[in-house]
KEZA-610889 format. One record per residue (C-alpha): residue in three letters; x, y, z; residue number from 1. Coordinates in steps of 0.5 Angstrom, whole numbers, plus 2048, in hexadecimal, padded with zeros to 3 digits. Example, Ala and Ser with C-alpha at 12.3 -4.5 7.8 and 13.67 -1.06 7.14 Angstrom:
<rs>
<r residuo="ALA" u="819" v="7F7" w="810" num="1"/>
<r residuo="SER" u="81B" v="7FE" w="80E" num="2"/>
</rs>
This chain:
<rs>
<r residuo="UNK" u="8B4" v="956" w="8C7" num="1"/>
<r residuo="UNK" u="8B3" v="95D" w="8CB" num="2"/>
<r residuo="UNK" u="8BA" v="95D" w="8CC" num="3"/>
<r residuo="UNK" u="8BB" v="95F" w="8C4" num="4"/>
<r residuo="UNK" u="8BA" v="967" w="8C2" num="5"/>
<r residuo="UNK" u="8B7" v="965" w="8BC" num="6"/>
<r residuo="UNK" u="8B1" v="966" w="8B7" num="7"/>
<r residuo="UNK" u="8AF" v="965" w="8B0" num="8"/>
<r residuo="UNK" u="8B4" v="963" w="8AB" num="9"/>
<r residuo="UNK" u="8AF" v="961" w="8A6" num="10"/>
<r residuo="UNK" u="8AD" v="961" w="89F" num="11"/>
<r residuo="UNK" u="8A8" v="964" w="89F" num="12"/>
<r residuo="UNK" u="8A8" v="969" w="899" num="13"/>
<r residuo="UNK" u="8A9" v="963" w="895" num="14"/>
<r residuo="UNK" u="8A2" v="961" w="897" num="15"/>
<r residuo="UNK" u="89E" v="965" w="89A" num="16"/>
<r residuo="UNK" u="89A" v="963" w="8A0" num="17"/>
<r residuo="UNK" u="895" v="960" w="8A2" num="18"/>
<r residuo="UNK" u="88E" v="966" w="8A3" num="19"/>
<r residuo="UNK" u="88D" v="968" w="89C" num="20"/>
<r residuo="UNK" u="88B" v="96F" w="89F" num="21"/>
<r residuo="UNK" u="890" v="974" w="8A0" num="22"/>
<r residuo="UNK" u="893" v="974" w="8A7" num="23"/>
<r residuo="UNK" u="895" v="97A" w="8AC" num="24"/>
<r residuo="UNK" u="89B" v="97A" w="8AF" num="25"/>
<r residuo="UNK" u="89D" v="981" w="8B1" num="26"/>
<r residuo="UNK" u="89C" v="981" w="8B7" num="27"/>
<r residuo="UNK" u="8A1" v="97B" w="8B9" num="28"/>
<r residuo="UNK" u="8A7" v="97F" w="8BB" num="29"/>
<r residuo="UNK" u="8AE" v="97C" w="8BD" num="30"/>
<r residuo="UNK" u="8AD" v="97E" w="8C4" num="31"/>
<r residuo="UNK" u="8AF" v="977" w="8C6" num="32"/>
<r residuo="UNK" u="8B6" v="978" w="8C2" num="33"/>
<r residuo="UNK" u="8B4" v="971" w="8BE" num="34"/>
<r residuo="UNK" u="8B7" v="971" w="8B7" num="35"/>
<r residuo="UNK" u="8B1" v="96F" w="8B1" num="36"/>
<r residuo="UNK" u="8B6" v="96D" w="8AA" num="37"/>
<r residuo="UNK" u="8B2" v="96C" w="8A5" num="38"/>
<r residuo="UNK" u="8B4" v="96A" w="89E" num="39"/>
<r residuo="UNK" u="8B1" v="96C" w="897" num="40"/>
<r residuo="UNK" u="8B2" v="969" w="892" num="41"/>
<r residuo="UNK" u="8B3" v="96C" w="88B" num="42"/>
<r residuo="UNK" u="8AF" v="967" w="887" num="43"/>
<r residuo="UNK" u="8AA" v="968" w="88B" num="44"/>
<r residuo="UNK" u="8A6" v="96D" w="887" num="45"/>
<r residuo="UNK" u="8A7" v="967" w="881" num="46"/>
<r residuo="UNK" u="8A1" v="963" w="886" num="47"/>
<r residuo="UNK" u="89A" v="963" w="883" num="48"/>
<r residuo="UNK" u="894" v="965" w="886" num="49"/>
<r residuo="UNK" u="894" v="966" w="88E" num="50"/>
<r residuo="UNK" u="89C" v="963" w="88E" num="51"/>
<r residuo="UNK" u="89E" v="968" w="88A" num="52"/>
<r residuo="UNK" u="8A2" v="96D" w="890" num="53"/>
<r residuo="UNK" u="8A4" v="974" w="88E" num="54"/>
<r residuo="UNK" u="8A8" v="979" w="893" num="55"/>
<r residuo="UNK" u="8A1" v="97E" w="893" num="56"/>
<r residuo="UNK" u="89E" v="977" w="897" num="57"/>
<r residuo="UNK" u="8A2" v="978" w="89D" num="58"/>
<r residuo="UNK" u="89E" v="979" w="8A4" num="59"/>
<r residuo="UNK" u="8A2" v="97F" w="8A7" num="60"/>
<r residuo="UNK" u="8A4" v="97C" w="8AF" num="61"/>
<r residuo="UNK" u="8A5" v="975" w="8AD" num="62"/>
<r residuo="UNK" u="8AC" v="975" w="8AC" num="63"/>
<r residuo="UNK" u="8B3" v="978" w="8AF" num="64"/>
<r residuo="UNK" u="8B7" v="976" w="8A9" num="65"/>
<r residuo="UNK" u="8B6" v="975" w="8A2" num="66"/>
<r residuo="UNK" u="8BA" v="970" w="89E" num="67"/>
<r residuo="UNK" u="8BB" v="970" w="897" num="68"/>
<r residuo="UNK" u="8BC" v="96A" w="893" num="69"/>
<r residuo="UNK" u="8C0" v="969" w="88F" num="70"/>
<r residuo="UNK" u="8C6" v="96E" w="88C" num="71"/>
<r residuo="UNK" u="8CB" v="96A" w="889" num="72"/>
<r residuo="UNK" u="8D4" v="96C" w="887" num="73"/>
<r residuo="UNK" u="8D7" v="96B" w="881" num="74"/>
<r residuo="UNK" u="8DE" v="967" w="87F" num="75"/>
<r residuo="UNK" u="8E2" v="96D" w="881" num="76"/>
<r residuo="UNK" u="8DE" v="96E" w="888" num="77"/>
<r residuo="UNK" u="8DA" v="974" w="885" num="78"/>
<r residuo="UNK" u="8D2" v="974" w="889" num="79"/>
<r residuo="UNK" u="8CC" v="974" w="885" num="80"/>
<r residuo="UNK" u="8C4" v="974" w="883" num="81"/>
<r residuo="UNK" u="8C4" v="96D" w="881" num="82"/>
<r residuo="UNK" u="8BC" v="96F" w="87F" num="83"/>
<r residuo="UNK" u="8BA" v="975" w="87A" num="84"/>
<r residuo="UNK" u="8B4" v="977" w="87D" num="85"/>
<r residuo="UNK" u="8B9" v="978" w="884" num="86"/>
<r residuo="UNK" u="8BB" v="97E" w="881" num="87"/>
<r residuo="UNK" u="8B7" v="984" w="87D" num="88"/>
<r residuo="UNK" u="8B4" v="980" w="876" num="89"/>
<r residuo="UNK" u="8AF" v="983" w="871" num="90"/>
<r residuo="UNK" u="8AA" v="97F" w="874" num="91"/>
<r residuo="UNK" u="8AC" v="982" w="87C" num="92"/>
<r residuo="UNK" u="8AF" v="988" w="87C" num="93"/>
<r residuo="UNK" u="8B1" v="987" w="882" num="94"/>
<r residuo="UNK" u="8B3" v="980" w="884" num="95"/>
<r residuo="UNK" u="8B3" v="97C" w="889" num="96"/>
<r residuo="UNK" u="8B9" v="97E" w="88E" num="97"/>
<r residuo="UNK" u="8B6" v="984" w="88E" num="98"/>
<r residuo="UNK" u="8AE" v="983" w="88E" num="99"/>
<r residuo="UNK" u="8B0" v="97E" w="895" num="100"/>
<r residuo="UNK" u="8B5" v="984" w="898" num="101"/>
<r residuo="UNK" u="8AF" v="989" w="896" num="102"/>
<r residuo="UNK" u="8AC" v="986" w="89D" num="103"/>
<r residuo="UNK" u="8B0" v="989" w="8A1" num="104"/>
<r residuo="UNK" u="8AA" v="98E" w="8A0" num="105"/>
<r residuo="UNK" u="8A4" v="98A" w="8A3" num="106"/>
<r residuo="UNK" u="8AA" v="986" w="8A8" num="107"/>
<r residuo="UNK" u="8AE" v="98B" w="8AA" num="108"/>
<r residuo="UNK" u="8B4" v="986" w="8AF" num="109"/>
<r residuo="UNK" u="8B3" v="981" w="8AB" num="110"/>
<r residuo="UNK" u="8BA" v="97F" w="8A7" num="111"/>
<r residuo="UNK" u="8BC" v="97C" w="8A1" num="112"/>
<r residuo="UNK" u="8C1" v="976" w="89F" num="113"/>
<r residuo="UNK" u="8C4" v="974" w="898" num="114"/>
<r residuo="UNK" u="8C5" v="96D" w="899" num="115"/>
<r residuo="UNK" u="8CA" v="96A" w="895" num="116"/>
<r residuo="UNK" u="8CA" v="963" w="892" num="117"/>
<r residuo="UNK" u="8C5" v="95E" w="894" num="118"/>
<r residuo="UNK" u="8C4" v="956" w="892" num="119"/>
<r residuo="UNK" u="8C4" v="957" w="88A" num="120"/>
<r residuo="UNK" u="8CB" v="95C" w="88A" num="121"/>
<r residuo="UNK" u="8CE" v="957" w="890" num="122"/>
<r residuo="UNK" u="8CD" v="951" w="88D" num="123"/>
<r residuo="UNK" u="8CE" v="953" w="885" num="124"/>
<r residuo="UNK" u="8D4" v="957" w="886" num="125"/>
<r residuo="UNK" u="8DB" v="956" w="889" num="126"/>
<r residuo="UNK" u="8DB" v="95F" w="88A" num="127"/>
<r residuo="UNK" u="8DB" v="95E" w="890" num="128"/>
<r residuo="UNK" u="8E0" v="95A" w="892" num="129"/>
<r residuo="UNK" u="8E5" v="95E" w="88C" num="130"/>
<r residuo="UNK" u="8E2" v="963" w="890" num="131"/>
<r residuo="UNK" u="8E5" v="962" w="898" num="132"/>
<r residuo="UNK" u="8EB" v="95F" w="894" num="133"/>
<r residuo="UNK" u="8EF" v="966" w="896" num="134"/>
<r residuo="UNK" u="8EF" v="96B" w="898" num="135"/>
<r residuo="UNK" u="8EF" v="96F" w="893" num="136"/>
<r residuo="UNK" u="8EA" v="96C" w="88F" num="137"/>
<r residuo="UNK" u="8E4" v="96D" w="897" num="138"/>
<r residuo="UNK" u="8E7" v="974" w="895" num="139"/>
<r residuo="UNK" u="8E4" v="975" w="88F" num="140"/>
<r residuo="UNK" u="8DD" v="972" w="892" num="141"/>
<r residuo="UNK" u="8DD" v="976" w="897" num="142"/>
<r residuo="UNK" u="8DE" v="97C" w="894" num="143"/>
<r residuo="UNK" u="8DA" v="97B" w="88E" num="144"/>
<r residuo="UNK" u="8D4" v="978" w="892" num="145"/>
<r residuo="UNK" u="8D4" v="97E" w="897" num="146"/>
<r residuo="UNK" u="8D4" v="983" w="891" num="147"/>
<r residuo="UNK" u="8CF" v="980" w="88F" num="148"/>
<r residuo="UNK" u="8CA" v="97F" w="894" num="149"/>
<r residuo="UNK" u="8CC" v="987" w="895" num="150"/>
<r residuo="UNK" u="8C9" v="989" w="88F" num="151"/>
<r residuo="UNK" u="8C3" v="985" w="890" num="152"/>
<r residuo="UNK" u="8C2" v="987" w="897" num="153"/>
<r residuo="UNK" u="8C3" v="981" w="89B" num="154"/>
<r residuo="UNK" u="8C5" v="980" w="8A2" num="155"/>
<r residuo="UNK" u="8CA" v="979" w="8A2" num="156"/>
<r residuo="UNK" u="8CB" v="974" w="89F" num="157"/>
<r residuo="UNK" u="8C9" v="96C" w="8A0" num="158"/>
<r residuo="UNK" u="8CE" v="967" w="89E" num="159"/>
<r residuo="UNK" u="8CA" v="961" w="89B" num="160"/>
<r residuo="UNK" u="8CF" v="95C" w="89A" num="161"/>
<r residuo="UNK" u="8CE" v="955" w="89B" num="162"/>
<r residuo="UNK" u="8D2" v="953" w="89D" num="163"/>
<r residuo="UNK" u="8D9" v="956" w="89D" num="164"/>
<r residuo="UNK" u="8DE" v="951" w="89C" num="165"/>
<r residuo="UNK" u="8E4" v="955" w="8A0" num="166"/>
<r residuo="UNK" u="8E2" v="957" w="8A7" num="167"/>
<r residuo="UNK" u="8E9" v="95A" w="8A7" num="168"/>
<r residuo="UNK" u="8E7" v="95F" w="8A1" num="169"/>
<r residuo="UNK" u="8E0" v="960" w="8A3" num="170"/>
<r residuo="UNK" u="8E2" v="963" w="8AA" num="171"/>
<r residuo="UNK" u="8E6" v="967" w="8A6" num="172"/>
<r residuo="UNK" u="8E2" v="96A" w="8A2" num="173"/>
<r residuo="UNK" u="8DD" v="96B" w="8A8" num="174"/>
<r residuo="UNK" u="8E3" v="96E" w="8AB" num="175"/>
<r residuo="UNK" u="8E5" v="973" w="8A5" num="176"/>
<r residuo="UNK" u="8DD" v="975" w="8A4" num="177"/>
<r residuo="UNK" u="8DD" v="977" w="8AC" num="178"/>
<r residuo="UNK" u="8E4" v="97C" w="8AA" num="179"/>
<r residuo="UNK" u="8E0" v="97F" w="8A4" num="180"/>
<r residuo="UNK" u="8DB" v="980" w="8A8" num="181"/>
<r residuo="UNK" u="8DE" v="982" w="8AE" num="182"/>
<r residuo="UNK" u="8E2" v="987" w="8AA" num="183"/>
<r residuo="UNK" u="8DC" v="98A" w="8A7" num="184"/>
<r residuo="UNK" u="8DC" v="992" w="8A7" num="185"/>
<r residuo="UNK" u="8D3" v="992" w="8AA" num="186"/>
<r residuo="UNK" u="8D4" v="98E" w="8B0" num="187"/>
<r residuo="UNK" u="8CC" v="98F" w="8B2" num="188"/>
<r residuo="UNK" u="8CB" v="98A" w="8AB" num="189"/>
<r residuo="UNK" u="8D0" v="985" w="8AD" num="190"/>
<r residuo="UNK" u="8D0" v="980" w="8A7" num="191"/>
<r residuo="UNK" u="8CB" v="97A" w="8AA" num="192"/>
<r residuo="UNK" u="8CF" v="973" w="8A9" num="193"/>
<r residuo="UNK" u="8CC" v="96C" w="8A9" num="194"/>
<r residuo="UNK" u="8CB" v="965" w="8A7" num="195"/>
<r residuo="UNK" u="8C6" v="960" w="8A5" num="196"/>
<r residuo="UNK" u="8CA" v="959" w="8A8" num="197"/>
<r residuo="UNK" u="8C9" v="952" w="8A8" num="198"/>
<r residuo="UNK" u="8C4" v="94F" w="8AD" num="199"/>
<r residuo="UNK" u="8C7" v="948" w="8AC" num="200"/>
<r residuo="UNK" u="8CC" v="946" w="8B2" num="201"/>
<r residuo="UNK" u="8D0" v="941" w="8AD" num="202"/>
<r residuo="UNK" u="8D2" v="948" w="8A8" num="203"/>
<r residuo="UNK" u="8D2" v="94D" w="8AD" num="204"/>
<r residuo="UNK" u="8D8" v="94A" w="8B0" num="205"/>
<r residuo="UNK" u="8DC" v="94A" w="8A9" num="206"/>
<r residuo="UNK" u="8DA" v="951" w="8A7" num="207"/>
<r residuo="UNK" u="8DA" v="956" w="8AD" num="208"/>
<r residuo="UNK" u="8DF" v="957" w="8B3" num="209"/>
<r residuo="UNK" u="8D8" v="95A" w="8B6" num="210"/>
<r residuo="UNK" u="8DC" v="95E" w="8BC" num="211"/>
<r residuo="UNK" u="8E1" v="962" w="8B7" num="212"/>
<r residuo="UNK" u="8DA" v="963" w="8B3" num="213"/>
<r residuo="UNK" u="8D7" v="966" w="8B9" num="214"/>
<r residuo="UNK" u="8DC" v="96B" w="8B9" num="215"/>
<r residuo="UNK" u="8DA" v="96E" w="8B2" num="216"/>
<r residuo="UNK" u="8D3" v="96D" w="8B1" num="217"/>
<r residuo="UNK" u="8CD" v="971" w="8B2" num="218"/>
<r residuo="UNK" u="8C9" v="96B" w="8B4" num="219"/>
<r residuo="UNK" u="8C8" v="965" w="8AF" num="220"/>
<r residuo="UNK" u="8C1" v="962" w="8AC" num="221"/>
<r residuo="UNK" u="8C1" v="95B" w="8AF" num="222"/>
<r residuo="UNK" u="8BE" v="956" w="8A9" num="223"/>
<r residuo="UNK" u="8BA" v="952" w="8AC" num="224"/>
<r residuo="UNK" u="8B5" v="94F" w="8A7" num="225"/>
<r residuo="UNK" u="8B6" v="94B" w="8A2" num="226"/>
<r residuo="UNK" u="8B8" v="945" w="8A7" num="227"/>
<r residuo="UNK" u="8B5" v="940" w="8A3" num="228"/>
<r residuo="UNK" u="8B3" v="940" w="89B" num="229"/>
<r residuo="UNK" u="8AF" v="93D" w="896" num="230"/>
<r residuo="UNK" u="8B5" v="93A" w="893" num="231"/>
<r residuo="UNK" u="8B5" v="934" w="899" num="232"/>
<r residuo="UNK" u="8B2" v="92E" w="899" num="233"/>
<r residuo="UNK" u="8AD" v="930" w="89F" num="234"/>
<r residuo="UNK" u="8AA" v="935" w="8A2" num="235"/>
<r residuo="UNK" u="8AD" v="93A" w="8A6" num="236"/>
<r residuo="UNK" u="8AB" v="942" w="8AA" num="237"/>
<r residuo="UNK" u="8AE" v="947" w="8A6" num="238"/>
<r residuo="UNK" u="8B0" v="94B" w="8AD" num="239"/>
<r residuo="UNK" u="8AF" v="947" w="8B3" num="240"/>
<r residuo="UNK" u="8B0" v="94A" w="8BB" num="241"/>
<r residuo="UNK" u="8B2" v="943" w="8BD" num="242"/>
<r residuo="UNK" u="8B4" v="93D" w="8B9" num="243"/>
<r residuo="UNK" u="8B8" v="936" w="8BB" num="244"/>
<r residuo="UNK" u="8BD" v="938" w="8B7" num="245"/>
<r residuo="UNK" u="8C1" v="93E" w="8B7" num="246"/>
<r residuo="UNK" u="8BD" v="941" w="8B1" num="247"/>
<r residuo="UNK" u="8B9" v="946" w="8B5" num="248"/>
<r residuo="UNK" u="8B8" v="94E" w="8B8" num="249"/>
<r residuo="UNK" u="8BB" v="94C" w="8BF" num="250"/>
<r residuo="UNK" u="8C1" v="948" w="8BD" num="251"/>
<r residuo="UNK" u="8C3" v="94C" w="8B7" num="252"/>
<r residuo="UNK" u="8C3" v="953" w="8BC" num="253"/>
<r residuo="UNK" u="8C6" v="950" w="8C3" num="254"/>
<r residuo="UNK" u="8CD" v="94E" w="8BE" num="255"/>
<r residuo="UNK" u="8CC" v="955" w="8BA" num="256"/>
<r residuo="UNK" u="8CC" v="958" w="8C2" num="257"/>
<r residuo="UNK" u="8D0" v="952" w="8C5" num="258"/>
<r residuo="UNK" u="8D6" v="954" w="8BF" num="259"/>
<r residuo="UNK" u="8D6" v="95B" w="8C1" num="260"/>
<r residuo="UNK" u="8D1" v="95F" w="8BE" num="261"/>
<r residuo="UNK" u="8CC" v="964" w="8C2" num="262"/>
<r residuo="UNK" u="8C6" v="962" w="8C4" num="263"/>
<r residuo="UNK" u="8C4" v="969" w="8C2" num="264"/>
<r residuo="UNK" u="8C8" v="968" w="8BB" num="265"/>
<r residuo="UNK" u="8C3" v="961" w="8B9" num="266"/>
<r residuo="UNK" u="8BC" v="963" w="8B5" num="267"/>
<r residuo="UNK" u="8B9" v="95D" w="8B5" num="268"/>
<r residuo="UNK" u="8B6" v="95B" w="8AD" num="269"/>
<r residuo="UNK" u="8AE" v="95A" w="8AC" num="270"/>
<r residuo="UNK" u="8AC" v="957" w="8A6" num="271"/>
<r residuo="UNK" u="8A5" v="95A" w="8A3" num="272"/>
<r residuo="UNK" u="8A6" v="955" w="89F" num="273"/>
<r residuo="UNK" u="8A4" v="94D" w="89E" num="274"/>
<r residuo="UNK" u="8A7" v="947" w="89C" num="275"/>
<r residuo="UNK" u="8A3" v="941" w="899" num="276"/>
<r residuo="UNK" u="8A4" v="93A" w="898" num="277"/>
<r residuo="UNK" u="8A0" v="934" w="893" num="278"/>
<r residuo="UNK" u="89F" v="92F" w="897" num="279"/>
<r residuo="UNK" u="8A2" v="927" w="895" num="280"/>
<r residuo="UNK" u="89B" v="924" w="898" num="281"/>
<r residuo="UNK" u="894" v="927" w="898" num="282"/>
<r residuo="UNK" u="891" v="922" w="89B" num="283"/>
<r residuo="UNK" u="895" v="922" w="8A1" num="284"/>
<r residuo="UNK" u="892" v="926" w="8A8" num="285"/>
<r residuo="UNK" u="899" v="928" w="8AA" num="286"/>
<r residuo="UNK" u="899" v="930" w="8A9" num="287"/>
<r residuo="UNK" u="89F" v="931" w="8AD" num="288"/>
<r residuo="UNK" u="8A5" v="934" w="8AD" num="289"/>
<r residuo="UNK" u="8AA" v="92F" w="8A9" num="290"/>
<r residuo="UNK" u="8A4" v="92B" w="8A5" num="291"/>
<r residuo="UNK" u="8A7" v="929" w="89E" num="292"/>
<r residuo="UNK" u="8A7" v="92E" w="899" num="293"/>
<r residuo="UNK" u="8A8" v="92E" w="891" num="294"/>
<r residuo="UNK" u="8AA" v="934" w="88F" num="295"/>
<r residuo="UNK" u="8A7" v="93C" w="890" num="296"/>
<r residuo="UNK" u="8A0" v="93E" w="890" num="297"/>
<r residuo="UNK" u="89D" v="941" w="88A" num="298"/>
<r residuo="UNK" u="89F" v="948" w="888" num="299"/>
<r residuo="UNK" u="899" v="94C" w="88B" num="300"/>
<r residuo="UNK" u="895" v="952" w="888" num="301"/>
<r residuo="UNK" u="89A" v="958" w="889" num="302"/>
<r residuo="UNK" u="8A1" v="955" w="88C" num="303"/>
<r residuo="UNK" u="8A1" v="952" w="886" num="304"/>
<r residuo="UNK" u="8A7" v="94D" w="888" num="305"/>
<r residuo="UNK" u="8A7" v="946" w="88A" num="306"/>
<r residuo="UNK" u="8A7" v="944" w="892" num="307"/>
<r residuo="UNK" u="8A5" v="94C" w="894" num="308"/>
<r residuo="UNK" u="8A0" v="94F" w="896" num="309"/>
<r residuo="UNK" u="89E" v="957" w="897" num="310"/>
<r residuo="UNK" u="89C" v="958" w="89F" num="311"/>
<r residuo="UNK" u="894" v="95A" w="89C" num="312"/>
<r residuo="UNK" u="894" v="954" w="898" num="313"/>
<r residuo="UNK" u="894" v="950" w="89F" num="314"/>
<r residuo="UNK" u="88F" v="954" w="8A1" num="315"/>
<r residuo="UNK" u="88B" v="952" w="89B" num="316"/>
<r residuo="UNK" u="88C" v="94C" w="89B" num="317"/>
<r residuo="UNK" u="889" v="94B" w="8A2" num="318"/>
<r residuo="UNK" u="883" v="94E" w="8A1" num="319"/>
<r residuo="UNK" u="882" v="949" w="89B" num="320"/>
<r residuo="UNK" u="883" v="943" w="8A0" num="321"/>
<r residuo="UNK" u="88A" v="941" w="8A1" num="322"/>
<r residuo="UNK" u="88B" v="93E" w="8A7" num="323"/>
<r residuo="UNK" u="88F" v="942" w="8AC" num="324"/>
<r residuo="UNK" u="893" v="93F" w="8B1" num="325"/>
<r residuo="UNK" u="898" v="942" w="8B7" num="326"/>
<r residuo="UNK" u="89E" v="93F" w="8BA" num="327"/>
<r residuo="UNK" u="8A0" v="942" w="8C1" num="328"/>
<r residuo="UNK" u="8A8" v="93F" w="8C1" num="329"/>
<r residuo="UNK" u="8AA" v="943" w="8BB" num="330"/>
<r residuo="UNK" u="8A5" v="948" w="8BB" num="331"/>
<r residuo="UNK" u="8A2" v="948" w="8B4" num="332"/>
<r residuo="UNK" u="89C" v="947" w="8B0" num="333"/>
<r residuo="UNK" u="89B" v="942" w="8AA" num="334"/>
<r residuo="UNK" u="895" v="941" w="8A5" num="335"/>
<r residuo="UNK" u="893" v="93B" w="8A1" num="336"/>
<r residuo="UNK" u="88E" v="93B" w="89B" num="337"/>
<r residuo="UNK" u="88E" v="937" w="896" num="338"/>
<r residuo="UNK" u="894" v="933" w="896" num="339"/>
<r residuo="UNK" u="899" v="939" w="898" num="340"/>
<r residuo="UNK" u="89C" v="93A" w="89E" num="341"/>
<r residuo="UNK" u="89E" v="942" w="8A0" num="342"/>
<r residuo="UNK" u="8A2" v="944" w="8A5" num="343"/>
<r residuo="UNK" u="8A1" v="94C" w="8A7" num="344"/>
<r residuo="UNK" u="8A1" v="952" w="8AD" num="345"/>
<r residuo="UNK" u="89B" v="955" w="8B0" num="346"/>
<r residuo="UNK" u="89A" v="95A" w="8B5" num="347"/>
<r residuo="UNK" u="89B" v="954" w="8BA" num="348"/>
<r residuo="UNK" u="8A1" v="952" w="8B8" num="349"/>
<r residuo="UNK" u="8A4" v="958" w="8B7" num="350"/>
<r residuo="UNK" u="8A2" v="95A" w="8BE" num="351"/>
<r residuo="UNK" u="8A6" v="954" w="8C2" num="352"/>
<r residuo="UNK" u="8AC" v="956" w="8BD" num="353"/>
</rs>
């Protein structure tokens, strides 16, 4: 995968990393022109413990971009702050949207990008289609959103919508977002413009009209995770290099490129995360990718959520024992212990991606 210009999309913010120290990363220009987007999560504040992620957390140098996740819009296409403390409080005089873009100051390039939408907003709602039905409601959008990250302080705005069910109206919106920027007084801050966009070959071909995107976007965040889920009767990588199938890192960015889209437009995703599965039979010695599975793993201590793991729960649950092991066709790591199954990244695994 040399080939792609990619970096780090991750939820890193999410969970943290793995080193429960602090770690520098000043010095790390962007001599390279590699591109590190990162996503912060609003509900990260919310986690216990080492889970909890404020933006004060941040390491200056580890990222180019910060993403915000997630700003939602009302019926009348109007954005808004969809969490309290996202904005001044009487517990936060400050709010987040301002405590993130006030890093600016320990990270002077790096750039900040609202991202609007996500799974819940996509998948609960039919705004987005009602949206990019006309012209005149994108118009709404596009002009309320870019008023709003303006007055926050951000660079561009991140379309998360999964999954758009009109490529026609979706590439429209695009293209009128590009208009309003191009038609910005400030050129030297041209409006960032970007997508999250599905990895999955059989929905991106319903979706999107890659090379008429090309056009319009920035640079897209490939969502390469979540390949396989605890909902399945078996276990699976959450973000395999290579698979049999289709559902892998390889395959999901050769069709983006293929289709159309820059090599240099395509940001790889990285899981800071793990998924977990209960195993059907404890007794059998088959550890492999594909065993039989029952369900999710027990919630862990700090993701608090059924299947999921924080990267530096893995690493816990390493040095208690788990049984490590490495498969060099997909790239990826996994662990067993207890009758539970995880499939997760290292620094290995992120290295051959």
């Amino acid at each position: 995968m040399p080939i792609y210009l990619f970096i780090i999309l991750s939820f890193l913010f999410q969970f943290g990393i793995c080193q429960f120290d602090r770690v520098d990363y000043s010095d790390n220009s962007n001599k390279g022109g590699y591109i590190r987007p990162c996503y912060f999560t609003n509900w990260a504040i919310y986690r216990s413990g080492r889970a909890k992620f404020a933006p004060e957390d941040y390491a200056p140098g580890l990222c180019t971009h910060i993403f915000y996740a997630f700003a939602y819009f009302n019926e009348s296409f109007e954005a808004y702050a969809i969490d309290p403390n996202d904005l001044p409080n009487d517990s936060d005089p400050l709010g987040q949207y301002a405590r993130v873009v006030a890093l600016k100051k320990y990270d002077p390039n790096l750039k900040f990008v609202m991202s609007f939408g996500g799974w819940t907003f996509s998948t609960t709602t039919t705004l987005f289609q009602n949206m990019t039905s006309s012209k005149q409601n994108r118009g709404k959008f596009i002009k309320s959103s870019i008023a709003f990250i303006k007055k926050h302080g951000f660079d561009g705005i991140d379309l998360d919508i999964e999954y758009p069910d009109s490529k026609e109206n979706f590439n429209l919106l695009l293209q009128e977002f590009h208009l309003a920027s191009c038609n910005e007084k400030n050129v030297k801050n041209k409006l960032i413009i970007t997508a999250a966009v599905a990895a999955g070959i059989d929905i991106v071909k319903k979706s999107y009209d890659i090379a008429t995107m090309a056009k319009y976007v920035d640079f897209i965040n490939l969502m390469t995770y979540d390949f396989h889920i605890t909902s399945e009767n078996k276990t699976g990588y959450n973000s395999p290099l290579r698979s049999k199938d289709s559902l892998n890192i390889i395959d999901a960015a050769n069709y983006w490129v293929r289709g159309g889209m820059p090599r240099n437009k395509i940001i790889i995703g990285f899981p800071t995360y793990a998924h977990g599965f209960k195993l059907l039979n404890l007794n059998s010695k088959d550890l492999s990718v594909g065993a039989p599975a029952s369900g999710p793993a027990n919630a862990t201590e700090f993701a608090k959520e059924p299947g999921v793991a924080a990267y530096f729960e893995i690493c816990e649950m390493l040095a208690k024992g788990a049984k490590d092991f490495y498969d060099p066709y997909a790239q990826v790591p996994y662990l067993y212990k207890n009758g539970e199954w995880f499939s997760y990244d290292n620094q290995r695994s992120y290295f051959q991606k």
